[in-house]
N, C-alpha and C positions, 0 to 999 in steps of 0.2 A: 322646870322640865323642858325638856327639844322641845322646838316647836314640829317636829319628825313624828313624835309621839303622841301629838295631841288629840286624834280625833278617836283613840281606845286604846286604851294604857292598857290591855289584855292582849293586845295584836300586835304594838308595837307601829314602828310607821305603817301611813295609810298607803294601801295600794288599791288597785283595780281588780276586781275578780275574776275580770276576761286575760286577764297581763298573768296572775300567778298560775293559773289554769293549764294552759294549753300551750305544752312543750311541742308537741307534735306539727301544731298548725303554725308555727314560727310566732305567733306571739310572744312577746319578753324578749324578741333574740335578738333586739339592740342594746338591752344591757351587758356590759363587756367588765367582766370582774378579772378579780386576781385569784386564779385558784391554789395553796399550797399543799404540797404532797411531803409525807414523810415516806423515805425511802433506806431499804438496807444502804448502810455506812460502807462506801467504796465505789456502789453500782450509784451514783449521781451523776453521771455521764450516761450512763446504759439508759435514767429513765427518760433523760431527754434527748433521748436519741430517739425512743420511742413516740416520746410524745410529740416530737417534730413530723417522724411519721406518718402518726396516726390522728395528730388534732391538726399539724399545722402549726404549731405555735413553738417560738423559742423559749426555751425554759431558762428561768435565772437558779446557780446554784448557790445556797444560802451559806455565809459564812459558819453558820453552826451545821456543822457535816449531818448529812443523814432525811435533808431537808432541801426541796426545790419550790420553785413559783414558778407561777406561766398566766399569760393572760387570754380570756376564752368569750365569747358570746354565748347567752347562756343557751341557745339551740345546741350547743354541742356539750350539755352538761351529761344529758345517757355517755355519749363517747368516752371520757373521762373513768366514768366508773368501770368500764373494759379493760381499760390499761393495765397490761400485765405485771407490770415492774414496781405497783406503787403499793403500801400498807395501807395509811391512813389517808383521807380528803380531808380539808377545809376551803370556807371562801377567807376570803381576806379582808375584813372589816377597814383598818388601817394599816401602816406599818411604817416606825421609824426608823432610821440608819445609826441616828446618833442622836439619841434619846438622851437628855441633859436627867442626871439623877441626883437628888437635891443629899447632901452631906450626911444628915440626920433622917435617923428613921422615920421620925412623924412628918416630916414634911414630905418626907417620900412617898411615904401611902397617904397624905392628903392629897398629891397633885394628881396619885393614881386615882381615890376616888371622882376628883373636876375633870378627869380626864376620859370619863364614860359617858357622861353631858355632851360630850365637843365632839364624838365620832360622829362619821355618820353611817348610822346603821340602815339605810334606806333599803342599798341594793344588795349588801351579804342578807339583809332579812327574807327578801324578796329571792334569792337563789337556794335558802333553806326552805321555804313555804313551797318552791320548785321541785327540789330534790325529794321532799314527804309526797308529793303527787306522781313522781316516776318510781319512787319503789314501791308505792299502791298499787301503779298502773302494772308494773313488773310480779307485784303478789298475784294479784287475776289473771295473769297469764299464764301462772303457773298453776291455777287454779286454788290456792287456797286466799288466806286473808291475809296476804302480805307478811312480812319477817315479823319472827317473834322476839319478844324479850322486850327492850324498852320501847314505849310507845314513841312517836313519831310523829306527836303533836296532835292536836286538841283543838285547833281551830275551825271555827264551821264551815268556815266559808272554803275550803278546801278542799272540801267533799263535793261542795257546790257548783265550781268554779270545773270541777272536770268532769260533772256529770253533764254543765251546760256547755263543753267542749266536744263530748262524746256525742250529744246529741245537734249539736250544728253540725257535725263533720256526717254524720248518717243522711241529715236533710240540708244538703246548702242550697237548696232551693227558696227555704223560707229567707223573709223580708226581716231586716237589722231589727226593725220595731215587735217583732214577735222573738226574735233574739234575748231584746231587753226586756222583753215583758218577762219571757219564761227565765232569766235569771233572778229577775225582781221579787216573781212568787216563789224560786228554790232559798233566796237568801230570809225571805220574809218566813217560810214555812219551816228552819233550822232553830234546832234548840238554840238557848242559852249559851254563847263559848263560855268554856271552863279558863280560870286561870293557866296559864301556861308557866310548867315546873322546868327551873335552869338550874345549869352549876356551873358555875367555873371553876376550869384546870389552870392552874400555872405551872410553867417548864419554863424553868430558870436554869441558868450554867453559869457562870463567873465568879469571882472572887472578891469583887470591891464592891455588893452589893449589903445594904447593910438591914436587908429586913431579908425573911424568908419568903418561900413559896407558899406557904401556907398561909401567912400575913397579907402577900401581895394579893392571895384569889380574895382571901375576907374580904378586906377593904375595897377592893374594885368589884367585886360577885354582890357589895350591899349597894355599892351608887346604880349597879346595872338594872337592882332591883325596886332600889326609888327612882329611877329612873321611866322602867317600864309596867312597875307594878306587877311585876312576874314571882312566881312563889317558890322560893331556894328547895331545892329539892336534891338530894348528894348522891340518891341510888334512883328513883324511880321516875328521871327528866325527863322533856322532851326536847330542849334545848342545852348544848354545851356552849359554852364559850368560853376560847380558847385564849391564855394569855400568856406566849411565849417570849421569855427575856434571855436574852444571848448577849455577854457582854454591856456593852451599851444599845444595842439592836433590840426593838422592840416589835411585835409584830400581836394582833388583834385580830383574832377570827373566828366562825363561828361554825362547829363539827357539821360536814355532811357525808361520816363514814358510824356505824355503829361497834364493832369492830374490825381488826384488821382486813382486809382484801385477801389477804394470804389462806383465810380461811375458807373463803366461797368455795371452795372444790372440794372440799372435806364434806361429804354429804354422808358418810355410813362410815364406823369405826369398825373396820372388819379385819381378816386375816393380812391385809397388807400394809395395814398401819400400825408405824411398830410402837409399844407401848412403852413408856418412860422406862423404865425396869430393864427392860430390853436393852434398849438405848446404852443405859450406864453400863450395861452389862460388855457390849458390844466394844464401848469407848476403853474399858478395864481391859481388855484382851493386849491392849498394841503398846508400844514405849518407844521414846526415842532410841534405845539402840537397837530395838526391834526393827523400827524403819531403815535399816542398812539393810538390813535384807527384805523386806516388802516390798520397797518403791520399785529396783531393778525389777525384781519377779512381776509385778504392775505394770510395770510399762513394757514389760517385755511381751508380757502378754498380750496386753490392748495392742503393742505391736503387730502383733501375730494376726489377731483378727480385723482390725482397720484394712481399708483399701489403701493397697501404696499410691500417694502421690494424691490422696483426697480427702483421707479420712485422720480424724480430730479428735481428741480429747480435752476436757475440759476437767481440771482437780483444782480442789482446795488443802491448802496445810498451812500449817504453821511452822514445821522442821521446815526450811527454805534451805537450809546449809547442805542438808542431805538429800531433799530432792534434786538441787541444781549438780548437785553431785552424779546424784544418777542419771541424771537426765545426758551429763559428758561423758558415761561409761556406756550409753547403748550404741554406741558404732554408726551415728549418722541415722538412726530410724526416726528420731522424731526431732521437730525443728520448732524451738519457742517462738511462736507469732506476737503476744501479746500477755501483760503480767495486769492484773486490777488490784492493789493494796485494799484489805478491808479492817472492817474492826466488828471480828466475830467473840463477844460476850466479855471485852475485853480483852482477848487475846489478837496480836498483829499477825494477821497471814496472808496467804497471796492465791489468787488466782490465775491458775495457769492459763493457757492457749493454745495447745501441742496443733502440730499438722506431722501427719504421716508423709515421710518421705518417700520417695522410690527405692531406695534400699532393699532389697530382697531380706526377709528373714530369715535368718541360719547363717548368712553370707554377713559374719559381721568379724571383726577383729578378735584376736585373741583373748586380750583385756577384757574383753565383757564376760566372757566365760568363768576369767578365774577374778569377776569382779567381789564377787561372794566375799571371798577372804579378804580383800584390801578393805573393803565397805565394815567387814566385822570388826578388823584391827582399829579403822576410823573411830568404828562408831564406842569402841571399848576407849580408847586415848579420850575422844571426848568426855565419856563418864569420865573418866578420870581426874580431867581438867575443869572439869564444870562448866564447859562453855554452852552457852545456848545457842543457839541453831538460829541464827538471826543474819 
């Protein structure tokens, strides 16, 4: 076993109670991780753009799309989970570039199993035991008992560790020796910790890989767990870890999102959220030789009520043949600033960038008027021809 694990194979490496505690009071905030972000597939520029922003930090974007890093002290882990642009969090346990993967299956998932020994799981452990203390500290503030759904960990001394946080920061008058005494009686007066329930995920992509994703979490999710003595648990964890294979890129880390980010603002299902049913219903209305005549009507419109000379639109499609189309029949009203290529559910579409020109509206060429019929004839030739709109 590590010698990382030795001193309670239930907690995993030893840390300090005052170290995993006390986000607030800058304690921990000389450990400097790797945090990774999964992010919509296209906007990987958009997030570290943000995150330059708003942590300070340059983001690296990963060769498997959809996926960035960055490196942070963990004082600014609250900031992170603000960040507009991202899904999912993780820290970054290790990560190799060019991961040597052995010919034969068994040797493959042998060297993944030796290969859960040799990390070091010190300081991603130590910014999960962090992360469980800031969204406690975040449940009482909203007044209940913190996010529901899976628990978020079972260690005692966690509880401990911020209640003797909250109470130095009320009294900092008292002496370090009444400090350590009052943390000595909160850890001595804590149940039993309970084993700690993990899983691991693997997200694999490539093609020369000769064992599954299912194989690769088995074998590596059982060394983690003779490793730390933690208890495989597939639905009701309180630890994931995370074992992302890309090509030969290999990357190790351990969840500190429950799910997506995209969700926090979803708070009431009400008349303004539209329901799947809806949705299909909504997407069944339009067609590509429909869109000969929508796009113009759309921009001509958004034409009309934008500010000349300030005002923006931002769309998404997939027809690119028929938008760029109309975008050169509206007479100079709107001017492409910027295109973001994405990959929405597997379909290739684009992101526009319009800017409203100075152009007066009405005041436009003839051709846009009797654009109607050219755009129908187009969009009928196309059906015809079967070409896609690419």
């Amino acid at each position: 076993m590590s010698s990382e694990a030795e001193a309670d194979p239930h907690r995993g490496p030893t840390s300090s109670l005052a170290s995993t505690g006390e986000a607030e009071s800058g304690i921990g905030a000389g450990i400097v991780v790797t945090v990774g972000a999964t992010v919509p597939t296209g906007f990987e520029h958009t997030a570290a753009e943000e995150i330059r922003d708003k942590i300070g930090a340059d983001a690296r974007i990963s060769k498997n799309r959809g996926r960035i890093y960055f490196q942070i002290s963990t004082d600014k882990l609250a900031q992170v989970h603000l960040l507009r642009s991202v899904d999912n969090l993780f820290v970054v346990v290790e990560e190799f570039e060019h991961y040597q993967f052995q010919e034969s299956k068994e040797e493959t998932l042998t060297d993944l199993q030796q290969l859960a020994s040799k990390l070091s799981w010190t300081n991603a452990l130590e910014v999960w035991r962090l992360n469980n203390c800031l969204k406690k500290k975040r449940g009482r503030r909203r007044g209940g008992d913190g996010p529901k759904g899976k628990p978020n960990g079972s260690i005692a001394d966690a509880p401990a560790a911020e209640t003797a946080a909250e109470t130095a920061q009320e009294s900092p008058g008292e002496g370090q020796a009444e400090e350590d005494a009052g943390l000595q009686e909160l850890e001595e007066t804590q149940p039993e910790a309970k084993p700690i329930k993990f899983r691991v995920t693997c997200s694999r992509a490539g093609d020369k890989h000769s064992f599954s994703s299912n194989e690769a979490a088995r074998d590596f999710g059982g060394a983690v767990e003779e490793l730390f003595h933690w208890k495989a648990d597939m639905t009701k964890f309180d630890i994931e870890v995370l074992l992302n294979i890309h090509n030969e890129e290999v990357v190790i880390g351990i969840a500190l999102t429950e799910e997506s980010l995209h969700r926090r603002n979803i708070t009431h299902f009400g008349p303004t959220t539209l329901r799947s049913t809806l949705c299909y219903g909504m997407l069944r209305m339009g067609s590509r030789k429909k869109n000969w005549d929508l796009y113009p009507s759309c921009l001509r419109e958004m034409a009309r009520v934008c500010k000349p000379g300030s005002g923006k639109a931002v769309l998404l499609t997939q027809d690119k043949k028929c938008f760029a189309k109309a975008i050169s029949r509206m007479g100079g009203l709107w001017r492409k600033l910027h295109t973001v290529w994405v990959n929405v559910g597997g379909l290739h579409a684009g992101v526009y960038l319009l800017k409203r020109t100075d152009a007066v509206f009405g005041r436009v060429p003839e051709d846009v008027h009797q654009s109607q019929a050219s755009f129908n004839t187009a969009g009928e030739e196309e059906e015809k021809e079967g070409l896609s709109p690419s």
